[in-house]
VODO-8426 format. One record per residue (C-alpha): residue number from 1; residue in three letters; x, y, z. Coordinates in steps of 0.1 Angstrom, whole numbers, plus 2048, in hexadecimal, padded with zeros to 3 digits. Layout:
# VODO-8426
+-----+-----+-----+-----+-----+
!   i !  aa !   u !   v !   w !
+-----+-----+-----+-----+-----+
! NUM ! ALA !   X !   Y !   Z !
...
+-----+-----+-----+-----+-----+
//
This chain:
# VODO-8426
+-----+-----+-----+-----+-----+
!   i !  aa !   u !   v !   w !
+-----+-----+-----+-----+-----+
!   1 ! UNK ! 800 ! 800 ! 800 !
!   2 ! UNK ! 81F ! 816 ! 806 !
!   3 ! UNK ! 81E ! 81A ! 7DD !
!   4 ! UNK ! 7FB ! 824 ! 7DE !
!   5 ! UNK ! 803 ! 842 ! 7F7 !
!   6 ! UNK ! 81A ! 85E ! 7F4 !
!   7 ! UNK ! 81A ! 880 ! 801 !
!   8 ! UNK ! 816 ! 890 ! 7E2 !
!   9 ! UNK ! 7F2 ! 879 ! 7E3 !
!  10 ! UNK ! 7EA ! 88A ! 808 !
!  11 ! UNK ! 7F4 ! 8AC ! 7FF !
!  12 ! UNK ! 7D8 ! 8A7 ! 7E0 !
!  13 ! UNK ! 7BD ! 898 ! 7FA !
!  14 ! UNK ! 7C7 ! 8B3 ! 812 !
!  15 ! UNK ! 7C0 ! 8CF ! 7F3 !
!  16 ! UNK ! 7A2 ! 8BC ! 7EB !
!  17 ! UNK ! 795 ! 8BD ! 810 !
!  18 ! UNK ! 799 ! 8E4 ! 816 !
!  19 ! UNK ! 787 ! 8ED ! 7F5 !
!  20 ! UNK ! 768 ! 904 ! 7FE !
!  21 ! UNK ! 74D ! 8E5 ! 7F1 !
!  22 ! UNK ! 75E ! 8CA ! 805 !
!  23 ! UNK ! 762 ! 8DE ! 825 !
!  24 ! UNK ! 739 ! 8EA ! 820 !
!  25 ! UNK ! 732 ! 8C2 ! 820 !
!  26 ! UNK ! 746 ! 8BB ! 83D !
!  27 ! UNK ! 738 ! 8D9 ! 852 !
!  28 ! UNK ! 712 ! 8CF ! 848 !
!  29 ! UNK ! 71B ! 8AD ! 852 !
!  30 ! UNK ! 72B ! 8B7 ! 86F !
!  31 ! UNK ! 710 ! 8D0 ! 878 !
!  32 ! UNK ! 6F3 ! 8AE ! 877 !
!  33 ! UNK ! 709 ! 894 ! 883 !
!  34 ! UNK ! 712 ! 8AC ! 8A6 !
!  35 ! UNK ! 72D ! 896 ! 8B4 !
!  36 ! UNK ! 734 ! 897 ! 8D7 !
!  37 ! UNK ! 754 ! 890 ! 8F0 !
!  38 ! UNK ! 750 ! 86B ! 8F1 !
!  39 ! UNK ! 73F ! 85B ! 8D7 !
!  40 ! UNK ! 749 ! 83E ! 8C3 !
!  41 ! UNK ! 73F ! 849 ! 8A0 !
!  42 ! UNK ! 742 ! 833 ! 87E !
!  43 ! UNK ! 74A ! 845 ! 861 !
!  44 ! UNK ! 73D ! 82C ! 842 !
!  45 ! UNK ! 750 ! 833 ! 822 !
!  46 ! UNK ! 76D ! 848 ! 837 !
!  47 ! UNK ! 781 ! 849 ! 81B !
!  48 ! UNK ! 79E ! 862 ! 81C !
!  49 ! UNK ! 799 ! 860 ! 843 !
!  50 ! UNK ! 797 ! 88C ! 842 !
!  51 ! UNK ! 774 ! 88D ! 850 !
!  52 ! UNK ! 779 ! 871 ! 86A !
!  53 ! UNK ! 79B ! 88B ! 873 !
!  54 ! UNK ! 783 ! 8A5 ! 87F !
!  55 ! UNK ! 76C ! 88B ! 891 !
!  56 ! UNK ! 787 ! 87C ! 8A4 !
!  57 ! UNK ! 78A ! 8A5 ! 8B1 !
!  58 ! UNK ! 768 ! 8A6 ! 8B6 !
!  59 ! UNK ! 764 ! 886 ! 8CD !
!  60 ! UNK ! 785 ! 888 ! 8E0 !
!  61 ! UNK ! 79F ! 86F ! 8F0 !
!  62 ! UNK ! 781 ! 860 ! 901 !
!  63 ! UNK ! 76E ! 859 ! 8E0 !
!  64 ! UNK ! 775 ! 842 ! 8C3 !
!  65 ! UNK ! 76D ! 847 ! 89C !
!  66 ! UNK ! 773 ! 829 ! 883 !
!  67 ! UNK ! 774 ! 82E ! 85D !
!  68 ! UNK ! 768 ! 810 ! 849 !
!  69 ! UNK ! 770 ! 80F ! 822 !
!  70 ! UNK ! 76F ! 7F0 ! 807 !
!  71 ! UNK ! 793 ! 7FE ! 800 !
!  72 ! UNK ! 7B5 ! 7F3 ! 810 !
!  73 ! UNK ! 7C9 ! 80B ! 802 !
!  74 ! UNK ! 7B1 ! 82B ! 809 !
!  75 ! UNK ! 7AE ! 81D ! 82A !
!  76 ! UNK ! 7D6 ! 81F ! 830 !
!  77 ! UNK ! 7D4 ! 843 ! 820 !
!  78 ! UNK ! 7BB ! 84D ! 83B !
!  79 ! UNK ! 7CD ! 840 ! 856 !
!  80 ! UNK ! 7E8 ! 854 ! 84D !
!  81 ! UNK ! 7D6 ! 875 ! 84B !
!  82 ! UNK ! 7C6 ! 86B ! 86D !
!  83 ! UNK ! 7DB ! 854 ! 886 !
!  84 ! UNK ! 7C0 ! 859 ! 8A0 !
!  85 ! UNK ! 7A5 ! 846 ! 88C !
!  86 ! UNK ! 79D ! 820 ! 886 !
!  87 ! UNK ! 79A ! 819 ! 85F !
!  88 ! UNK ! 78E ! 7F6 ! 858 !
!  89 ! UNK ! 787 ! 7E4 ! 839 !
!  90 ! UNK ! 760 ! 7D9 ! 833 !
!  91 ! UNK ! 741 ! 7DC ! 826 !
!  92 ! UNK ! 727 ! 7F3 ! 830 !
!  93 ! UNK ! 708 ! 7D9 ! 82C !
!  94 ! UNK ! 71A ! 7C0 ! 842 !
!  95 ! UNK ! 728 ! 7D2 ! 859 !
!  96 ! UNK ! 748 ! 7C2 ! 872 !
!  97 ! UNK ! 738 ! 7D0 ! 896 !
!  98 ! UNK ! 726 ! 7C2 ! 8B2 !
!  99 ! UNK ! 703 ! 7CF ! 8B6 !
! 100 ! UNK ! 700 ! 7EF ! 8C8 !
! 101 ! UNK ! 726 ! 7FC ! 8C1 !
! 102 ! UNK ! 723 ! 821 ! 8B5 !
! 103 ! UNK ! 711 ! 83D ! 8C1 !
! 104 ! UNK ! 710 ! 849 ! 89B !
! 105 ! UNK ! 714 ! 83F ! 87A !
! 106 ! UNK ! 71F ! 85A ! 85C !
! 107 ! UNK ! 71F ! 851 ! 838 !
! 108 ! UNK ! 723 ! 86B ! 81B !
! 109 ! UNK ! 71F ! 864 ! 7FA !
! 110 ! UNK ! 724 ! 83E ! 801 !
! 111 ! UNK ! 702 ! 831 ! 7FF !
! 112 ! UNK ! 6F9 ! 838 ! 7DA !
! 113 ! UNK ! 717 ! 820 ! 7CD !
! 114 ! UNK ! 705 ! 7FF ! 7E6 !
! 115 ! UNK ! 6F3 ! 7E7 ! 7D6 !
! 116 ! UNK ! 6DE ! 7E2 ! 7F3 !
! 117 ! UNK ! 6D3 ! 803 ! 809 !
! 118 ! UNK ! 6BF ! 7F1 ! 81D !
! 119 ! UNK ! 6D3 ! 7D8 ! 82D !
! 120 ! UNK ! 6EE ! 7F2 ! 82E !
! 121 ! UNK ! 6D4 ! 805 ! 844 !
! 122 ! UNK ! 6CA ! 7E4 ! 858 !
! 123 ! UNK ! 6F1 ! 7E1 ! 863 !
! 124 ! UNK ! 6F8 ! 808 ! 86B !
! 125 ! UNK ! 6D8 ! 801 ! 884 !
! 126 ! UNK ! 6E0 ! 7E7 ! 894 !
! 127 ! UNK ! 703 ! 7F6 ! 89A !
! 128 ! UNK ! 6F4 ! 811 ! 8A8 !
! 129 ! UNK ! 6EF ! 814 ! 8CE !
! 130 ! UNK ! 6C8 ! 81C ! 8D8 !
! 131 ! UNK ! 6C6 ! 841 ! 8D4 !
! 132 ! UNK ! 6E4 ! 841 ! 8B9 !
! 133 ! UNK ! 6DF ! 854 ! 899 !
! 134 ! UNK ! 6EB ! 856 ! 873 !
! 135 ! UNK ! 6EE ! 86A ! 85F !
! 136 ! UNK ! 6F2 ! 864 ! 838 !
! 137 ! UNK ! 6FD ! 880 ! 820 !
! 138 ! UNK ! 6F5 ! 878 ! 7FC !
! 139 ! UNK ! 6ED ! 887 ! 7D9 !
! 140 ! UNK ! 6D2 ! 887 ! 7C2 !
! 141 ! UNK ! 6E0 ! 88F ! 79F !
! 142 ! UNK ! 6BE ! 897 ! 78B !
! 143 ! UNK ! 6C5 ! 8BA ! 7A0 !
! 144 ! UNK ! 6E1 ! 8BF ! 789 !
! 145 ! UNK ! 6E4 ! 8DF ! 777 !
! 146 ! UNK ! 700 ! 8E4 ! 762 !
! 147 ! UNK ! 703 ! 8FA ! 748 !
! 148 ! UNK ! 713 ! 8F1 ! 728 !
! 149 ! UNK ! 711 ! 8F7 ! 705 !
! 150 ! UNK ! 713 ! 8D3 ! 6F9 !
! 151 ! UNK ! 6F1 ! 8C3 ! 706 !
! 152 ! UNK ! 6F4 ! 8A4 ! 6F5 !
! 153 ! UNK ! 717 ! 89E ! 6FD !
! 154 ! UNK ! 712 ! 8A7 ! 71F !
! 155 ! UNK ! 6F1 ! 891 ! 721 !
! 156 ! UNK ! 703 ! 873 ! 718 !
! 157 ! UNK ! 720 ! 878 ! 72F !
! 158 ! UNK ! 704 ! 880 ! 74D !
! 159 ! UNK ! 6F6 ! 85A ! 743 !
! 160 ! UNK ! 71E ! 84D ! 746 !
! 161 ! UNK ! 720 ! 85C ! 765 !
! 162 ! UNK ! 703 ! 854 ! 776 !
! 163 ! UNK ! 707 ! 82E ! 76D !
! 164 ! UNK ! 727 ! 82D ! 787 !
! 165 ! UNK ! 70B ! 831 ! 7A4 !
! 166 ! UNK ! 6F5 ! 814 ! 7B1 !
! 167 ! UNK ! 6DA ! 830 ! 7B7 !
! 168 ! UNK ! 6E1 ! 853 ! 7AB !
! 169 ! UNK ! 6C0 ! 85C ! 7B9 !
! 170 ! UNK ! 6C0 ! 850 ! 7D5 !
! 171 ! UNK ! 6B5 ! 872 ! 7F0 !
! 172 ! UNK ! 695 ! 86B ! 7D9 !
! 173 ! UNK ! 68D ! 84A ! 7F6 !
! 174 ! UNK ! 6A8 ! 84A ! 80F !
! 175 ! UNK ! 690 ! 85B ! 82A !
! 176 ! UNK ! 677 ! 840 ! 823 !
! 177 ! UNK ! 68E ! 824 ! 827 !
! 178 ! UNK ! 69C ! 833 ! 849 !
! 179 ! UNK ! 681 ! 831 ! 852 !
! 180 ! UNK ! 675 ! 80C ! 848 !
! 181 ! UNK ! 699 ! 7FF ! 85A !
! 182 ! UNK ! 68F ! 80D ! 877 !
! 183 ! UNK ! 696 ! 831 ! 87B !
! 184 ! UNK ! 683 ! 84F ! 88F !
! 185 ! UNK ! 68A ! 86D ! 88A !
! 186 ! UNK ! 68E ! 86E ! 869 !
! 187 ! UNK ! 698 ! 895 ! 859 !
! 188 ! UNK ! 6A5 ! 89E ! 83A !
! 189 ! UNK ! 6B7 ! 8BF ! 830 !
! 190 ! UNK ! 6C8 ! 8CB ! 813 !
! 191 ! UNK ! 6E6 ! 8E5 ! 805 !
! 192 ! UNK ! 6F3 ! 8ED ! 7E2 !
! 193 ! UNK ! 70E ! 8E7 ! 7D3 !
! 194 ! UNK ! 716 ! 909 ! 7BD !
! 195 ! UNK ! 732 ! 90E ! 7A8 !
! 196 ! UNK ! 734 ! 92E ! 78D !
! 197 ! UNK ! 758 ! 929 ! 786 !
! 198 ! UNK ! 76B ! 906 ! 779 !
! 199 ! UNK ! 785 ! 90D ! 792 !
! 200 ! UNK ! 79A ! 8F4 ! 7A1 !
! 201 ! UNK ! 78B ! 8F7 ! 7C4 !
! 202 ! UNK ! 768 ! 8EE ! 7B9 !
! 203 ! UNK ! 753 ! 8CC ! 7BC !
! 204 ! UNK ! 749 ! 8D7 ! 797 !
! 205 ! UNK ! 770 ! 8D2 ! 78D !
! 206 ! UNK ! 775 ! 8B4 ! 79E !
! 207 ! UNK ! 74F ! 8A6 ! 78C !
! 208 ! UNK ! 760 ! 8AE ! 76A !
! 209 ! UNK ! 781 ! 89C ! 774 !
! 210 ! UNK ! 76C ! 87A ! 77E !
! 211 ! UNK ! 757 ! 87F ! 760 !
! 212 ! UNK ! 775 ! 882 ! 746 !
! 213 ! UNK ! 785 ! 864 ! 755 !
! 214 ! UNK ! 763 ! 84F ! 753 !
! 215 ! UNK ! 763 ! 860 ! 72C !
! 216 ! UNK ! 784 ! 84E ! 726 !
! 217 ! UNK ! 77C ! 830 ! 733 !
! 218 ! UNK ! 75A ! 82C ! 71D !
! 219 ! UNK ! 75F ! 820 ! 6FC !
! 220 ! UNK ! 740 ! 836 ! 6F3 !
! 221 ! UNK ! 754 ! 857 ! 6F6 !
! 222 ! UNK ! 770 ! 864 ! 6DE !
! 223 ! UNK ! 78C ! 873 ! 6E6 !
! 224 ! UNK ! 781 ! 893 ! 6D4 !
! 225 ! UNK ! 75E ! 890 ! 6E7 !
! 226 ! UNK ! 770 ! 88C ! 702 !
! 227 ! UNK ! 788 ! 8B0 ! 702 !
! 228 ! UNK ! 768 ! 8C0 ! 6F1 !
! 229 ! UNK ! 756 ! 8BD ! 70E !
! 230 ! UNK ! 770 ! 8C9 ! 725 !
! 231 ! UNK ! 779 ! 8E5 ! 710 !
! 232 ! UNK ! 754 ! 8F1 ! 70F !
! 233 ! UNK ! 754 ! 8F5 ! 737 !
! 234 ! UNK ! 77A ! 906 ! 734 !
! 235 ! UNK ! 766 ! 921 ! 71D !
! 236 ! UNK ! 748 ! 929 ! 72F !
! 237 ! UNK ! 760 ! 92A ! 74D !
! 238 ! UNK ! 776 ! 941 ! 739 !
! 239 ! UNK ! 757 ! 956 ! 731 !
! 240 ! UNK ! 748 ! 958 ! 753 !
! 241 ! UNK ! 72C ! 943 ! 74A !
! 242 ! UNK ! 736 ! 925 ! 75F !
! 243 ! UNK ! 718 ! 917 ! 76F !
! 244 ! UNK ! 713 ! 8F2 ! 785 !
! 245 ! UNK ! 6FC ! 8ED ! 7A2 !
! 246 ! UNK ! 6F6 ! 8CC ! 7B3 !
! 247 ! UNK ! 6DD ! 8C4 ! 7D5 !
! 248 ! UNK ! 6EA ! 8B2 ! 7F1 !
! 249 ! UNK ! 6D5 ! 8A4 ! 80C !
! 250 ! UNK ! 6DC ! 897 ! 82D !
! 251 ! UNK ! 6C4 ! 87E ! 83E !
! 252 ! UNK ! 6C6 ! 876 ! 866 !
! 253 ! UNK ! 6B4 ! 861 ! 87B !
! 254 ! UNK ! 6B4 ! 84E ! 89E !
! 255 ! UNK ! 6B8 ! 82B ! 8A8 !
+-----+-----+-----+-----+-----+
//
């Protein structure tokens, strides 16, 4: 794993982390989740280990927080970036705890790539101590609104990039099914995700960047498609007539 991890790779996940979208996420998550001296909190889907970093502040020396992710080598990343945390390799719909372990369960943007939400929400309850709570953080893209002067182009890539979620609608019933695996309490809230510039410090930047490398890999883009596309958003950028806006929603509920 030593390969897979350099500095130059933390100084990028560090850049990525303090960009003005990322820490809005974090702070609305934060701001829901209210973590407390204490706790044991599971973060599902930790990956770069940044957010469970500020949790392990937030719950103390007396607390615990444990990152689960499906990868080895993000899981050695995050515990680089945060030595106080426990990063474990599993899967969120079978989870490897004792009933009743956590006070709270986190999860952003993890549940839309499961193939089964449910169960995944069967195993964070029964994790969960009586009175615990979750709280899930995920996107529905049929909110997208991205300007672009290529709509068929940009139609077709939106299909290619949806098709990498399980669900990439999935705010439309997560409150529901809460709800049906047991759940009380169940609120929902929502912020936006607005970018007028392409800059490099915006979620809209780092959208493009997975949705060029999904381009590549899909034999039903050309190369030329491919830098036409990207050169569109560079020139509405250029023009001050950059435009992306994407929902988030954040769901909680009790045990």
């Amino acid at each position: 794993m030593s390969d897979f991890y350099n500095e130059e790779m933390a100084a990028q996940q560090e850049r990525m982390a303090r960009t003005k979208d990322m820490v809005h996420q974090r702070s609305e998550l934060m701001r829901v989740l209210s973590p407390r001296t204490g706790e044991h909190i599971l973060e599902l889907g930790s990956g770069n280990g940044i957010f469970a970093r500020e949790l392990v502040d937030c719950v103390g020396a007396s607390g615990r927080v444990v990152g689960l992710d499906s990868s080895e080598a993000i899981n050695a990343m995050a515990q680089h970036l945060c030595p106080q945390g426990e990063f474990l390799l599993g899967d969120a719909q079978s989870l490897p705890f004792e009933d009743a372990t956590f006070d709270a369960v986190v999860a952003a943007q993890l549940f839309c790539f499961l193939g089964d939400v449910d169960q995944a929400l069967r195993e964070a309850f029964r994790v969960l101590r009586p009175g615990g709570r979750i709280v899930i953080l995920d996107t529905d893209w049929d909110t997208l609104v991205w300007r672009n002067n290529k709509p068929d182009l940009m139609s077709r890539m939106l299909v290619a990039y949806r098709t990498v979620y399980a669900d990439a609608h999935l705010p439309k019933s997560l409150g529901q099914r809460l709800i049906s695996s047991g759940f009380s309490n169940v609120t929902t809230e929502s912020f936006v995700v607005l970018n007028t510039d392409f800059g490099d410090d915006t979620y809209a930047k780092q959208t493009a960047g997975f949705a060029t490398a999904i381009m590549e890999g899909s034999p039903d883009f050309s190369a030329e498609e491919q830098m036409s596309w990207l050169e569109d958003q560079q020139l509405l950028d250029q023009s001050q007539g950059f435009f992306f806006s994407l929902n988030r929603y954040v769901f909680s509920g009790r045990k």
